[in-house]
N, CA, C and O atoms as a CHARMM CRD file, in Angstrom:
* protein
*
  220
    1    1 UNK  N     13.07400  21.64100 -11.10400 PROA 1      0.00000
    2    1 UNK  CA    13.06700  20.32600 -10.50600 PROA 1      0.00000
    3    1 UNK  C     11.73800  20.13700  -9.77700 PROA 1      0.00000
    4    1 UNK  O     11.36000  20.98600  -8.97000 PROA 1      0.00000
    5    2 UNK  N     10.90300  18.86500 -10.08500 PROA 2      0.00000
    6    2 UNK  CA     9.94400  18.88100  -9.17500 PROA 2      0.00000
    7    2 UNK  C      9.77000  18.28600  -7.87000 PROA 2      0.00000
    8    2 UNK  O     10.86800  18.01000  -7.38400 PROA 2      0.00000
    9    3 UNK  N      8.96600  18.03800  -7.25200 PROA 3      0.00000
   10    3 UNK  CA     8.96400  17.34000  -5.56800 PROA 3      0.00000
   11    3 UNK  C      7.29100  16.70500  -5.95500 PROA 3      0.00000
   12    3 UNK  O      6.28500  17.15400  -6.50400 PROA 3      0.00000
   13    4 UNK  N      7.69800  15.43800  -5.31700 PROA 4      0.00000
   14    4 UNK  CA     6.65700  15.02200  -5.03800 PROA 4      0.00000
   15    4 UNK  C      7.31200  13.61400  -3.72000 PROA 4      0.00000
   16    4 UNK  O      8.31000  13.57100  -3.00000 PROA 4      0.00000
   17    5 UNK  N      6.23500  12.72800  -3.92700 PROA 5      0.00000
   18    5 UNK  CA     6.57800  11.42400  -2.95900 PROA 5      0.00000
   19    5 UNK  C      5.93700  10.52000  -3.61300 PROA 5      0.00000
   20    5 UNK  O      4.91100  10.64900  -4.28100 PROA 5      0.00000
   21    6 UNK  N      6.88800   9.11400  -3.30500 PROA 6      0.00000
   22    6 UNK  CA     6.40800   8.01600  -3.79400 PROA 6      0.00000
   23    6 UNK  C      5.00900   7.10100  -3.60500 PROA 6      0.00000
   24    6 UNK  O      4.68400   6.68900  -2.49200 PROA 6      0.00000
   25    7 UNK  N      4.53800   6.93800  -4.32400 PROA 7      0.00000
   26    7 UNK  CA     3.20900   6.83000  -3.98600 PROA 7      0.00000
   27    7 UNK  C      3.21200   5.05500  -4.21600 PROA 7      0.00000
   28    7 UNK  O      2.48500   4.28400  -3.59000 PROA 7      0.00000
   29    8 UNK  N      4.00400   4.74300  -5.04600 PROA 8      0.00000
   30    8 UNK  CA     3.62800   3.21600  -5.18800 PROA 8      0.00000
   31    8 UNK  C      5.01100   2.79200  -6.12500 PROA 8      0.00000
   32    8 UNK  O      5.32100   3.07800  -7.28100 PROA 8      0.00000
   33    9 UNK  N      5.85000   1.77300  -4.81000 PROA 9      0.00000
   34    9 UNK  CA     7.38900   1.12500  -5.44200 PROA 9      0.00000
   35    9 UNK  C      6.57300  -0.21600  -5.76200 PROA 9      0.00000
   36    9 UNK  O      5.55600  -0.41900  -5.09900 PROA 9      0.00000
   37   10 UNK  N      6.97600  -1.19200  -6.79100 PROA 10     0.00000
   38   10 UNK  CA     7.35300  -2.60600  -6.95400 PROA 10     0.00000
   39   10 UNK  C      8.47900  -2.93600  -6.78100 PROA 10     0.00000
   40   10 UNK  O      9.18100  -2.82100  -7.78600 PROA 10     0.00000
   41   11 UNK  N      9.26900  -3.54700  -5.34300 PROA 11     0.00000
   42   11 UNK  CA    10.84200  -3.89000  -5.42500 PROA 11     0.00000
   43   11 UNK  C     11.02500  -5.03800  -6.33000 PROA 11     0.00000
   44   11 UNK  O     12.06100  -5.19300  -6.97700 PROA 11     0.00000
   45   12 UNK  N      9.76400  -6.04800  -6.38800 PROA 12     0.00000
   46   12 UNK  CA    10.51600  -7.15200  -7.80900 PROA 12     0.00000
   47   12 UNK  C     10.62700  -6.21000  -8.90800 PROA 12     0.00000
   48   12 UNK  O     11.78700  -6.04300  -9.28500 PROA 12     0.00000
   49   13 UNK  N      9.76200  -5.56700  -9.50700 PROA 13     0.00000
   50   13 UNK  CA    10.08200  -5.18000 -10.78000 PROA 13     0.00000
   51   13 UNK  C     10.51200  -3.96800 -10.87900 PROA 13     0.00000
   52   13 UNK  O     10.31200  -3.48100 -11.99200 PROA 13     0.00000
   53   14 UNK  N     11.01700  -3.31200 -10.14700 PROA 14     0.00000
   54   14 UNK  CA    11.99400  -2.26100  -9.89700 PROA 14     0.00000
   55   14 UNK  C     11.15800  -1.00300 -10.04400 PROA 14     0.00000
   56   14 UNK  O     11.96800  -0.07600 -10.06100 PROA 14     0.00000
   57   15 UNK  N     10.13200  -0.60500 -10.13900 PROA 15     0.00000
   58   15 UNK  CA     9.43700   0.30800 -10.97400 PROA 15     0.00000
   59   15 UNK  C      8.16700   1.12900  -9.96800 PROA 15     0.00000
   60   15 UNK  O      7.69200   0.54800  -8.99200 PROA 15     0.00000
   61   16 UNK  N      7.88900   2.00900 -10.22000 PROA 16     0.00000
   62   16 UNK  CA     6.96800   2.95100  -9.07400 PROA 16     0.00000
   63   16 UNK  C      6.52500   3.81900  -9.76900 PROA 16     0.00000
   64   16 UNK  O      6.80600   4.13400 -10.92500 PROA 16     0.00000
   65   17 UNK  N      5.39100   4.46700  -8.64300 PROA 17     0.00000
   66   17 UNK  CA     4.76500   5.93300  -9.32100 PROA 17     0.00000
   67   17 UNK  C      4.79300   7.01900  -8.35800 PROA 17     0.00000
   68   17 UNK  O      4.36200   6.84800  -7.21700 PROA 17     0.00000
   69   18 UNK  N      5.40800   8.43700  -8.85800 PROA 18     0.00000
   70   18 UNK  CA     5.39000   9.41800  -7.58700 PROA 18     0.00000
   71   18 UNK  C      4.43600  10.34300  -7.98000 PROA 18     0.00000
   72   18 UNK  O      4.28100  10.69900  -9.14800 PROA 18     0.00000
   73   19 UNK  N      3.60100  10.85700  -6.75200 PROA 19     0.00000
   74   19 UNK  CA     2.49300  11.59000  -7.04400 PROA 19     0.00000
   75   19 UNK  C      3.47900  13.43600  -6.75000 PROA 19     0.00000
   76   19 UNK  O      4.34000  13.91700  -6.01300 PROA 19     0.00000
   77   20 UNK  N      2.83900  13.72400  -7.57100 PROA 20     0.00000
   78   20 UNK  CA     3.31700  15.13400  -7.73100 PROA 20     0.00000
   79   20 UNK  C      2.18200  16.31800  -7.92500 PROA 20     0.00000
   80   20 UNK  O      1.08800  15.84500  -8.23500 PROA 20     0.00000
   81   21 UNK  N      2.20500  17.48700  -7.83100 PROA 21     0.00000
   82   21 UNK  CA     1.48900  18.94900  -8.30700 PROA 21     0.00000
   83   21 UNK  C      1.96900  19.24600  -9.16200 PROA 21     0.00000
   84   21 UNK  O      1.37600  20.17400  -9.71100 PROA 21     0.00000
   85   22 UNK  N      3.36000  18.73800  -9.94400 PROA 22     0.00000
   86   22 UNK  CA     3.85700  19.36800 -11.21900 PROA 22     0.00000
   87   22 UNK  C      3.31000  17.92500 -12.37100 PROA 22     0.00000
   88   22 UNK  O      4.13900  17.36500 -13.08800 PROA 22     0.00000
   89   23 UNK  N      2.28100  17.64000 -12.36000 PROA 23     0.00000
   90   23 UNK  CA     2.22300  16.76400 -13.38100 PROA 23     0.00000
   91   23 UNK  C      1.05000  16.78400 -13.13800 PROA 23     0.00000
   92   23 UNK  O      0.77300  17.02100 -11.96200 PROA 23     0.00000
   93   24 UNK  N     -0.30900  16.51200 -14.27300 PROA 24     0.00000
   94   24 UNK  CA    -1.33700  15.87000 -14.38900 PROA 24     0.00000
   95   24 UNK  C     -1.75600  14.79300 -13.33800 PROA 24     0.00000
   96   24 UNK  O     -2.43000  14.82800 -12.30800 PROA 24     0.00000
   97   25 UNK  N     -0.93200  13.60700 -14.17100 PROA 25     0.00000
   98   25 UNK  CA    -0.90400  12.54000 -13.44200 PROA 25     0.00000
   99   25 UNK  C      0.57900  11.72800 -12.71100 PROA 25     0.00000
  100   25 UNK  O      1.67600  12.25800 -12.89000 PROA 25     0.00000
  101   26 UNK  N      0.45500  10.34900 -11.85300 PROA 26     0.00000
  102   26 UNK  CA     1.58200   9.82300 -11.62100 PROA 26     0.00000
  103   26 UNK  C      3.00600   9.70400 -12.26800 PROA 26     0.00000
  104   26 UNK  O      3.03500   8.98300 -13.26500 PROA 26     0.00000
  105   27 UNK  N      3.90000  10.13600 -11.98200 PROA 27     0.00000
  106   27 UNK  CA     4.90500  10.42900 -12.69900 PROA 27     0.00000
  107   27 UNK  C      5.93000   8.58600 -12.64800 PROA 27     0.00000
  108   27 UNK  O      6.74000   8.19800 -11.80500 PROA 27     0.00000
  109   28 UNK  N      5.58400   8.11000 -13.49000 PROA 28     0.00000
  110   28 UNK  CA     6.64100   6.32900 -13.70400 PROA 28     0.00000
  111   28 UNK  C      7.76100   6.70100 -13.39200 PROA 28     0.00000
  112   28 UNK  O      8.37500   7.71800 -13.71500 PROA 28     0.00000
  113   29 UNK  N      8.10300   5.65300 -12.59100 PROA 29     0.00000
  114   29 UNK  CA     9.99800   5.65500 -12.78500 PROA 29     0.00000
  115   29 UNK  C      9.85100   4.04300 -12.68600 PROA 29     0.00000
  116   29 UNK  O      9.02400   3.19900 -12.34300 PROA 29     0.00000
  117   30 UNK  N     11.31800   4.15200 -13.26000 PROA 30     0.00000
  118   30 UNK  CA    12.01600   2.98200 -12.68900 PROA 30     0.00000
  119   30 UNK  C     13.32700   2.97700 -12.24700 PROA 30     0.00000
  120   30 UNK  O     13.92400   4.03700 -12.43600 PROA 30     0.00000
  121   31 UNK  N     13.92500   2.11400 -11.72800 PROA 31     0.00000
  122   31 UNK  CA    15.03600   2.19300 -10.35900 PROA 31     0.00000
  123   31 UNK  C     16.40300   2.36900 -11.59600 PROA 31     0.00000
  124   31 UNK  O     17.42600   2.83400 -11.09500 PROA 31     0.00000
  125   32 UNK  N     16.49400   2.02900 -13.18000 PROA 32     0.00000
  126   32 UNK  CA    17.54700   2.14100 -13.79600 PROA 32     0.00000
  127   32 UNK  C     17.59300   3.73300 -14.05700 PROA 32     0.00000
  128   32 UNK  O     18.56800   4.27700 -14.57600 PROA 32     0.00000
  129   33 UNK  N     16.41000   4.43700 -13.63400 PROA 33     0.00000
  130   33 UNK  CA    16.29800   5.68700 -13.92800 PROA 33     0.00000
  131   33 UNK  C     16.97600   6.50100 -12.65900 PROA 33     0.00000
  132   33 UNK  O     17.85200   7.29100 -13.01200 PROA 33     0.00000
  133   34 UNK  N     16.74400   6.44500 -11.38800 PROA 34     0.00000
  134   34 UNK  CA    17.35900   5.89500 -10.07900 PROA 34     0.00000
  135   34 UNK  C     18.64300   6.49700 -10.36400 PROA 34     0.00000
  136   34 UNK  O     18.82700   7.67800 -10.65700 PROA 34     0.00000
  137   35 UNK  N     19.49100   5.61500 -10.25600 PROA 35     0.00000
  138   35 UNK  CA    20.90000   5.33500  -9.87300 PROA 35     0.00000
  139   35 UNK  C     21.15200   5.17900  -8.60900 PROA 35     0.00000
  140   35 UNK  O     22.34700   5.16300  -8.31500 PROA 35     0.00000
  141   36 UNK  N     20.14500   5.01700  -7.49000 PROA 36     0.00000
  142   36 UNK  CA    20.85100   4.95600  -5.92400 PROA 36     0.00000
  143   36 UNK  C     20.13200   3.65300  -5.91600 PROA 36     0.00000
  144   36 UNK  O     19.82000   2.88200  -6.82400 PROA 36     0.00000
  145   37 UNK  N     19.83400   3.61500  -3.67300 PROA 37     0.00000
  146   37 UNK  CA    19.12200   2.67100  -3.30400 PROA 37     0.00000
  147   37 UNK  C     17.44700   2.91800  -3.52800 PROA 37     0.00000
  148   37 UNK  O     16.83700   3.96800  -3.73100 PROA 37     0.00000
  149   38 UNK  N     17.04100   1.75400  -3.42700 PROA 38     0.00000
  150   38 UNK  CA    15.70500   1.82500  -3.63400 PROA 38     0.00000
  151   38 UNK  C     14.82500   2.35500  -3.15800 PROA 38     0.00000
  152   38 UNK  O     14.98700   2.12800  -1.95900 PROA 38     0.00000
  153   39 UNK  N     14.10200   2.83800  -3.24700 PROA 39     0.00000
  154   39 UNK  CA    12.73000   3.88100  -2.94900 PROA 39     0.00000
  155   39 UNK  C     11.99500   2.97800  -2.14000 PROA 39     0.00000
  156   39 UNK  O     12.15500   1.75800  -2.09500 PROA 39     0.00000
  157   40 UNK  N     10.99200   3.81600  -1.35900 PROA 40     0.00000
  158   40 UNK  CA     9.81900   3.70200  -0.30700 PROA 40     0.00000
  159   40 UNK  C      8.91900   4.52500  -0.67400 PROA 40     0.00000
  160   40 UNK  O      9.04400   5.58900  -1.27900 PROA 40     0.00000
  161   41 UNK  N      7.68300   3.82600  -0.16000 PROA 41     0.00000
  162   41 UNK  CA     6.39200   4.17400  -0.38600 PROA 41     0.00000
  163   41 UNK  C      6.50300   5.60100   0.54800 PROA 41     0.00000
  164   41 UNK  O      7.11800   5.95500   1.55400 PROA 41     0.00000
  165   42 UNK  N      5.89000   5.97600  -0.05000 PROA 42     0.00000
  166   42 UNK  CA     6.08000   7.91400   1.01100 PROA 42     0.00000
  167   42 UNK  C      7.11200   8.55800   1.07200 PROA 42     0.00000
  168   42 UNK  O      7.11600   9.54200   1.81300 PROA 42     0.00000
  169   43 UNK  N      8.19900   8.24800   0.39000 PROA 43     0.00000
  170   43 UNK  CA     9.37100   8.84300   0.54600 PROA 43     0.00000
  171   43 UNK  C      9.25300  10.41700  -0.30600 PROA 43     0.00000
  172   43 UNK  O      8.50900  10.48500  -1.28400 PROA 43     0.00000
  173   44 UNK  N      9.96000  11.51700   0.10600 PROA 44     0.00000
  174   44 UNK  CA     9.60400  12.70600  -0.67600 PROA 44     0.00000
  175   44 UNK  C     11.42900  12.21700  -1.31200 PROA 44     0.00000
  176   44 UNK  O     12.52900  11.89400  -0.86200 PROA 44     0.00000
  177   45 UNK  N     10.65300  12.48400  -2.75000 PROA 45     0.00000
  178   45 UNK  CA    11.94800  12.66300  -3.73300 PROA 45     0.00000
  179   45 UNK  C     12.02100  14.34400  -4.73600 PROA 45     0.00000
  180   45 UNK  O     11.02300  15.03300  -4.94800 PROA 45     0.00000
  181   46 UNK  N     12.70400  14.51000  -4.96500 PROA 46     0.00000
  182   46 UNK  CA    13.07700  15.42600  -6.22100 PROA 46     0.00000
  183   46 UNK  C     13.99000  14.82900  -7.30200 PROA 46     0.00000
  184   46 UNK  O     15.05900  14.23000  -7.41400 PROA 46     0.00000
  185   47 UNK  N     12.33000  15.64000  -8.50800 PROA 47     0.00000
  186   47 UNK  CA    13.25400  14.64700  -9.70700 PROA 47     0.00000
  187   47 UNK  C     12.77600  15.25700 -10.48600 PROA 47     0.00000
  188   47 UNK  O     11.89600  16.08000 -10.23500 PROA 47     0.00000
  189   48 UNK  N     13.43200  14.90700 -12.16100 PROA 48     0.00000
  190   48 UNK  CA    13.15100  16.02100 -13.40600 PROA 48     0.00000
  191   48 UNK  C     11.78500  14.93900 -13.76400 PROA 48     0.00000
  192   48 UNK  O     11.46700  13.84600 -13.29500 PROA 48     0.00000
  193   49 UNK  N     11.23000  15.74500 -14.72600 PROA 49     0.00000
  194   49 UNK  CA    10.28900  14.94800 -15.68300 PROA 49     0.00000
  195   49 UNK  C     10.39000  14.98800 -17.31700 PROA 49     0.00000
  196   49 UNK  O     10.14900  15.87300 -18.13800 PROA 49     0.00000
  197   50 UNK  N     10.71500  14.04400 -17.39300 PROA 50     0.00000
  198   50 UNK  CA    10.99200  13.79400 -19.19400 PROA 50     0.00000
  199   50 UNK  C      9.69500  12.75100 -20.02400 PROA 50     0.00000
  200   50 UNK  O      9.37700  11.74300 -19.39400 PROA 50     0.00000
  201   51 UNK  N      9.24200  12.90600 -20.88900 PROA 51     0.00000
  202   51 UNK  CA     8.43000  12.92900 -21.20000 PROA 51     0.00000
  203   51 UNK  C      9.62300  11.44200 -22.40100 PROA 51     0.00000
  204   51 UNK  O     10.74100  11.61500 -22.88500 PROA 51     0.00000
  205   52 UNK  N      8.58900   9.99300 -22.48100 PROA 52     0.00000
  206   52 UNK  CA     9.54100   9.14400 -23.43000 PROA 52     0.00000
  207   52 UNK  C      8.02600   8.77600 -23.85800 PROA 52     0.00000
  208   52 UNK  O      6.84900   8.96000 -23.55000 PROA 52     0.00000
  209   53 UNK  N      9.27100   7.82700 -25.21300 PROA 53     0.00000
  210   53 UNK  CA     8.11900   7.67700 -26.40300 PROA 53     0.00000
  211   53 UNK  C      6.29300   7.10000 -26.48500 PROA 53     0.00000
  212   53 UNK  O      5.39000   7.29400 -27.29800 PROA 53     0.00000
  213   54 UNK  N      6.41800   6.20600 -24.97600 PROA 54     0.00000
  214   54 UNK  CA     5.63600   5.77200 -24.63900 PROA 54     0.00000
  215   54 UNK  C      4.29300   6.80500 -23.53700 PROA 54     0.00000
  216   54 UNK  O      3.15100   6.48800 -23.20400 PROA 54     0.00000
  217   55 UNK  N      5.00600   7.91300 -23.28600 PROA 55     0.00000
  218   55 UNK  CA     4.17800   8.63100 -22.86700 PROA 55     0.00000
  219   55 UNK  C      4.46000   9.44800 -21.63000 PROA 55     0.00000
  220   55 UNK  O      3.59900  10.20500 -21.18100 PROA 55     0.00000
């Protein structure tokens, strides 16, 4: 599981980037990926990384 923190939410479009040490670069989410309440900028999360078709 990795750790990082949110580095950048959009609450209109549901969608963010968390900066991590287990990844290259910014790791995308979006909030259907989620399942809770919505994220904050700086928040430390733990989360898997899956790799989809788009990249």
């Amino acid at each position: 599981m990795a750790k990082g923190k949110v580095d950048f939410f959009n609450d209109t479009g549901g969608y963010g980037f968390i900066e991590t040490d287990d990844a290259d670069e910014d790791v995308f989410f979006h909030m259907e990926d989620v399942g809770g309440p919505d994220l904050e900028e700086g928040q430390e999360v733990e989360f898997d990384i899956e790799e989809a078709d788009k990249g």
